[in-house]
C-alpha positions in Angstrom: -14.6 -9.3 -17.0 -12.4 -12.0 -16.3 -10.6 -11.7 -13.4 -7.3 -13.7 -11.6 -5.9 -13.3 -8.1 -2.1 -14.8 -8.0 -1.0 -15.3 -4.4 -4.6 -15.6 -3.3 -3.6 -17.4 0.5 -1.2 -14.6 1.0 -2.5 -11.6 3.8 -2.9 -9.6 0.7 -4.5 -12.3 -1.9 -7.2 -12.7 0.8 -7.6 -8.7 1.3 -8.3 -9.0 -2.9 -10.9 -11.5 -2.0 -12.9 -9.3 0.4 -12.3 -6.1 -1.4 -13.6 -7.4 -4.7 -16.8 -8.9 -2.8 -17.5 -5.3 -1.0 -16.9 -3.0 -4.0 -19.1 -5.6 -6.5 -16.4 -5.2 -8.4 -17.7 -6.3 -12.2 -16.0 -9.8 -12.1 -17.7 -12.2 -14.4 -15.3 -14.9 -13.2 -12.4 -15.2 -10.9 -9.9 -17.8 -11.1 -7.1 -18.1 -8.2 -3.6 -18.7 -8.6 -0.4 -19.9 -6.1 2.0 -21.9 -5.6 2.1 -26.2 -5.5 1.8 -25.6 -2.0 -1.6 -23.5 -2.0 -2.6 -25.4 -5.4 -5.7 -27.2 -3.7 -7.1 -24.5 -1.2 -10.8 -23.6 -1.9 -12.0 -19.8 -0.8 -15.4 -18.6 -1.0 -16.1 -16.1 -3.3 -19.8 -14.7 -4.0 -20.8 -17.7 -2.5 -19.1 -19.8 -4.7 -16.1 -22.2 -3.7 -13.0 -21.3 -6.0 -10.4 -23.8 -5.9 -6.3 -22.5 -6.2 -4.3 -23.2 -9.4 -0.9 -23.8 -9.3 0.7 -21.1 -11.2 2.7 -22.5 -14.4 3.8 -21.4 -17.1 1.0 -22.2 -19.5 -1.9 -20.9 -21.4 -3.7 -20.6 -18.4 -4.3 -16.9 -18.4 -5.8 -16.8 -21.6 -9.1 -15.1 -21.9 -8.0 -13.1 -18.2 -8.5 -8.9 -18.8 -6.6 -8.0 -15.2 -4.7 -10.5 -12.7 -4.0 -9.0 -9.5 -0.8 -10.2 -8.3 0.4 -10.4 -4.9 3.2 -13.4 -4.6 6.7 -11.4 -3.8 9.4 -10.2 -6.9 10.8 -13.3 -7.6 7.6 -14.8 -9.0 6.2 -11.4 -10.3 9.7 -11.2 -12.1 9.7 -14.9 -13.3 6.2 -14.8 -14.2 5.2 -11.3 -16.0 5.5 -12.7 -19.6 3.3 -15.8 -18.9 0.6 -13.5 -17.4 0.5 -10.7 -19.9 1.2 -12.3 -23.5 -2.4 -13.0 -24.4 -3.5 -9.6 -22.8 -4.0 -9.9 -19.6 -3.1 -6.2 -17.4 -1.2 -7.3 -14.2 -1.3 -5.1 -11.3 1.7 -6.0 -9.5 2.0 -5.6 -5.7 5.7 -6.2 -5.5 8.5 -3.7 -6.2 9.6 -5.9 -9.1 8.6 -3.3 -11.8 8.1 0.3 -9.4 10.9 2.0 -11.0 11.3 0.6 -14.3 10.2 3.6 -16.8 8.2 1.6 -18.9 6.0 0.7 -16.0 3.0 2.7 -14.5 3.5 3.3 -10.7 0.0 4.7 -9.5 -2.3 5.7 -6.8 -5.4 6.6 -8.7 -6.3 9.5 -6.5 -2.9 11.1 -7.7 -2.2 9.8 -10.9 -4.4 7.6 -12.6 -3.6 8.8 -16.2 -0.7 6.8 -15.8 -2.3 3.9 -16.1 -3.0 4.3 -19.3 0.3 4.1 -21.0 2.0 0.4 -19.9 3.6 -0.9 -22.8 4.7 -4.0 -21.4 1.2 -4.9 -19.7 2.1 -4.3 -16.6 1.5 -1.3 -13.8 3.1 -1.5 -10.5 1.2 -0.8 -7.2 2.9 1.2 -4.9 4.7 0.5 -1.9 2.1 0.4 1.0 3.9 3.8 2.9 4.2 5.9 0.0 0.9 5.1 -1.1 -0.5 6.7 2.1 1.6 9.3 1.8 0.8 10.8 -2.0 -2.5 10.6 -1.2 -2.3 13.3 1.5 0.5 15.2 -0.2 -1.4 15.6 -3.5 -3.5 17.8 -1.2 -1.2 20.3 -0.7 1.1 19.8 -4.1 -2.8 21.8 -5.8 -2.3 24.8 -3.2 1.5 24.7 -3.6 4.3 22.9 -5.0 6.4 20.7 -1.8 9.8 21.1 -1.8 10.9 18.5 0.7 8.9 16.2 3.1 10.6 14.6 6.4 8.6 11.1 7.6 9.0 8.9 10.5 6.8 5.8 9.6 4.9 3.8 12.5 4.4 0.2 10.8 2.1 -2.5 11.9 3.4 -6.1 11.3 0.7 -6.0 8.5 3.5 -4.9 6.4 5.3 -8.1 6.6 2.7 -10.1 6.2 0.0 -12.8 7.6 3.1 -15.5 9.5 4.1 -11.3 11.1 1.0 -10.6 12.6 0.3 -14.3 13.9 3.9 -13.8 15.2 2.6 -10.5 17.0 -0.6 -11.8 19.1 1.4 -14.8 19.8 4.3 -13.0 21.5 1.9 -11.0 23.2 0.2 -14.5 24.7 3.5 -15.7 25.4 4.8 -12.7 27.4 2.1 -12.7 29.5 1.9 -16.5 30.0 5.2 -16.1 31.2 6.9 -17.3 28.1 10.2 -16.2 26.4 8.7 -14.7 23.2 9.0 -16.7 20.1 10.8 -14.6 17.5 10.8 -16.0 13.8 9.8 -13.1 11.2 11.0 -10.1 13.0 14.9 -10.0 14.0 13.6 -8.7 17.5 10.9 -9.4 19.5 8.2 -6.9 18.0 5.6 -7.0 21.0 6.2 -4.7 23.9 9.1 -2.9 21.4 9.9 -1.0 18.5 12.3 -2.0 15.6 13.9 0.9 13.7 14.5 -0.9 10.6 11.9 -2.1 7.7 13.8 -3.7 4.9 17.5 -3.9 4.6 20.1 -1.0 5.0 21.8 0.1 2.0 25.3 1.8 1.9 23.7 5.7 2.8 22.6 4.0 6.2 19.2 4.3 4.7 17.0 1.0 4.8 15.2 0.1 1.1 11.8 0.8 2.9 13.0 4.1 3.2 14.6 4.9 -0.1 11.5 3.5 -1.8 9.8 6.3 -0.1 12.1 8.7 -2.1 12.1 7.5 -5.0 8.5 6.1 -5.4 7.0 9.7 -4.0 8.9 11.8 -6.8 8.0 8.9 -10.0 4.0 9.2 -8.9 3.8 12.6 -8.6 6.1 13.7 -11.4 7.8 15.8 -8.6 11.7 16.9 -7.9 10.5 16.6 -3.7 13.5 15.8 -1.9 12.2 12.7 0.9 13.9 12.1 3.9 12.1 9.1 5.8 12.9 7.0 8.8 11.2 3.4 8.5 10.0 2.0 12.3 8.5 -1.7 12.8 5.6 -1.0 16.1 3.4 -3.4 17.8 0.1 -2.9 16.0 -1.5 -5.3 14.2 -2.3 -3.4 11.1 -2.6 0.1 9.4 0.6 1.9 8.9 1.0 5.5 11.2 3.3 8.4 9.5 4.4 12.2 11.1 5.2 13.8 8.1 6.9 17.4 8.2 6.3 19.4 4.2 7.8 22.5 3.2 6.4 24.1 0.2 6.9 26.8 -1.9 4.8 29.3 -0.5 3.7 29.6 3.3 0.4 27.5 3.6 -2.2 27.9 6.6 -3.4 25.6 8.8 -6.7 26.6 7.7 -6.2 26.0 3.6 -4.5 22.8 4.4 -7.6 21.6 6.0 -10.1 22.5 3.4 -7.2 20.8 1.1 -7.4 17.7 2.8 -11.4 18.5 3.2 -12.2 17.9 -0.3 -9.4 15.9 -1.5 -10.3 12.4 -2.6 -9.6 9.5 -0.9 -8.7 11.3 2.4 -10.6 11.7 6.0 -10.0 14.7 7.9 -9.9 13.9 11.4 -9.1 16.5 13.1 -9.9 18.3 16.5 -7.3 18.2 18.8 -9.4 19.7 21.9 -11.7 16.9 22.0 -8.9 14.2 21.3 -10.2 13.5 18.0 -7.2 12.4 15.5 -6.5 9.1 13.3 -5.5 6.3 15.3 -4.7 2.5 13.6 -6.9 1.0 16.2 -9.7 2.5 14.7 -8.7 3.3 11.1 -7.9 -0.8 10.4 -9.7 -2.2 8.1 -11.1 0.9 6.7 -11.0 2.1 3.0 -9.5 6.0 3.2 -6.4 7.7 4.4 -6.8 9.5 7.4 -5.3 12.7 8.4 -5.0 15.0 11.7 -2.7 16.7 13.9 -2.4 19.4 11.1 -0.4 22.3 12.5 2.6 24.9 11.4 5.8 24.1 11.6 8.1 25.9 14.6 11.2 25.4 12.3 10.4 26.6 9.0 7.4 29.6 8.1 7.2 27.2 4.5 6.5 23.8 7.0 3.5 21.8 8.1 3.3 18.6 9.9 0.4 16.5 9.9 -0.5 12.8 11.2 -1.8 9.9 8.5 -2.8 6.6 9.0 -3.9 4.0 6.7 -4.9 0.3 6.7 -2.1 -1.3 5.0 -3.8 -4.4 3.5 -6.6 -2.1 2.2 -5.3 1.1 0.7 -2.1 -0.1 1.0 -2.3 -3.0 -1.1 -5.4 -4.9 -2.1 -7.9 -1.2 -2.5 -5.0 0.7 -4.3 -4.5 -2.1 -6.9 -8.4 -2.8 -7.6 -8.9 1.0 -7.6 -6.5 1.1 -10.5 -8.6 -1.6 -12.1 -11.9 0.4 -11.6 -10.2 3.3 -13.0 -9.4 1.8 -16.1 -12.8 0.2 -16.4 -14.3 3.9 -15.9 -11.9 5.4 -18.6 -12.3 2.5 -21.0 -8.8 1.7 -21.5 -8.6 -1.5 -20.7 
């Protein structure tokens, strides 16, 4: 297959890089793609040097089965025609296309059949929280239908890209050199604090981080679940951490919700409280699945569960999710 990577020198373009190389993902060729500024840059890929394109609008994806593109709306919106009209499926990362009905929002461990049916070429990759999120709640939806989830998000500067985490470990040298911290990306100081806003506020008081959580979450899973989130920038580099409260139809045990999360796919149970032993992003960075611990009944309501999940954000979050949708359609032949 013929393969293209727009927005390769981004955080995420590079996470496509890697994630292709350690899944062996059936790439014939790869051609890069980014802006005039990137146009130039070589990457190593299968121990070949790949040089950037500038993205135009040409005939330059001609001949390209699936472009994996990571370079924010604007572009994704300006360039969707030019990538798809000689074929070409484009996995969007931006939320460009998420809600439009004629586009595909998918996390292949939920619903991958979706995939299938994108009539304008395109299928949207999630964003990075709900992503997490679906995975561990299609768990639970196969024992009993959720009603309504409440979710505090714990997000790395991952989430705002590569310039946010060099921001991060800078700040962190400059506090302890003495410094006043250098604040650029974030509109506080993110080391040493926590910033109870991702995205912009909307007129409900709710941030679009957090409304994408709604509306995203009931789209995938073909789902009326009411979503109530709260959206909080922390000081770790990467992996996103959630404490997500369900109530479901039925009462569910602790004890079926970990054989539910046991076999589910895509998830890692991690879960023993007496010996300390739950998800943490320290450890879970850079690491392929979802994990999830802290799994216990809900005091407030005998239909509630909370549980702990943490994910890398790059990985399943953005660069896995999207080539997983690619391997999916390669394994069901419809591409």
């Amino acid at each position: 297959m013929k393969i293209a990577i727009v927005g390769t020198s981004g955080a995420v373009g590079q996470e496509f890089l890697r994630v292709l190389s350690e899944r062996n993902f059936p790439a014939e060729e790869l051609v890069l793609f980014g802006s005039a500024r990137s146009a130039g840059r070589k990457y190593e890929f299968r121990d070949k040097q790949l040089t950037v394109k500038e993205l135009k609008h040409n005939d330059d994806f001609k001949g390209i089965d699936i472009a994996f593109v990571s370079a924010g709306g604007g572009i994704s919106l300006e360039f969707a025609e030019t990538i798809t009209k000689h074929g070409a499926v484009m996995i969007d990362n931006s939320s460009a296309f998420r809600m439009e009905n004629d586009v595909p929002l998918v996390v292949p461990e939920v619903n991958g059949e979706d995939a299938k049916a994108r009539p304008r070429g395109i299928i949207a990759n999630p964003n990075c929280t709900t992503i997490q999120m679906v995975v561990a709640l299609k768990a639970i939806e196969s024992i009993s239908h959720i009603k309504r989830v409440h979710v505090a998000t714990y997000q790395a500067a991952s989430g705002a890209g590569a310039t946010a985490m060099d921001e991060l470990i800078n700040q962190f040298k400059e506090i302890a050199s003495g410094d006043k911290a250098t604040v650029e990306k974030f509109a506080y100081q993110l080391a040493y604090n926590l910033i109870p806003q991702v995205d912009v506020f909307t007129e409900n008081g709710y941030t679009k981080e957090e409304l994408k959580m709604y509306n995203e979450t009931r789209k995938i899973m073909h789902s009326d679940v009411e979503v109530s989130a709260t959206c909080v920038r922390v000081p770790v580099i990467r992996a996103h951490s959630e404490a997500i409260w369900i109530e479901t139809e039925r009462p569910v045990s602790v004890e079926e919700a970990r054989e539910a999360f046991a076999k589910a796919e895509g998830l890692v149970l991690q879960d023993n409280p007496a010996e300390k032993d739950y998800p943490m992003p320290l450890f879970v960075a850079d690491a392929d699945p979802v994990y999830v611990g802290r799994i216990r009944k809900d005091l407030s309501n005998p239909n509630g569960l909370t549980f702990w999940v943490v994910g890398d954000q790059i990985k399943k979050g953005a660069a896995l999710n999207a080539v997983q949708i690619a391997e999916y359609l390669i394994k069901e032949k419809a591409i």
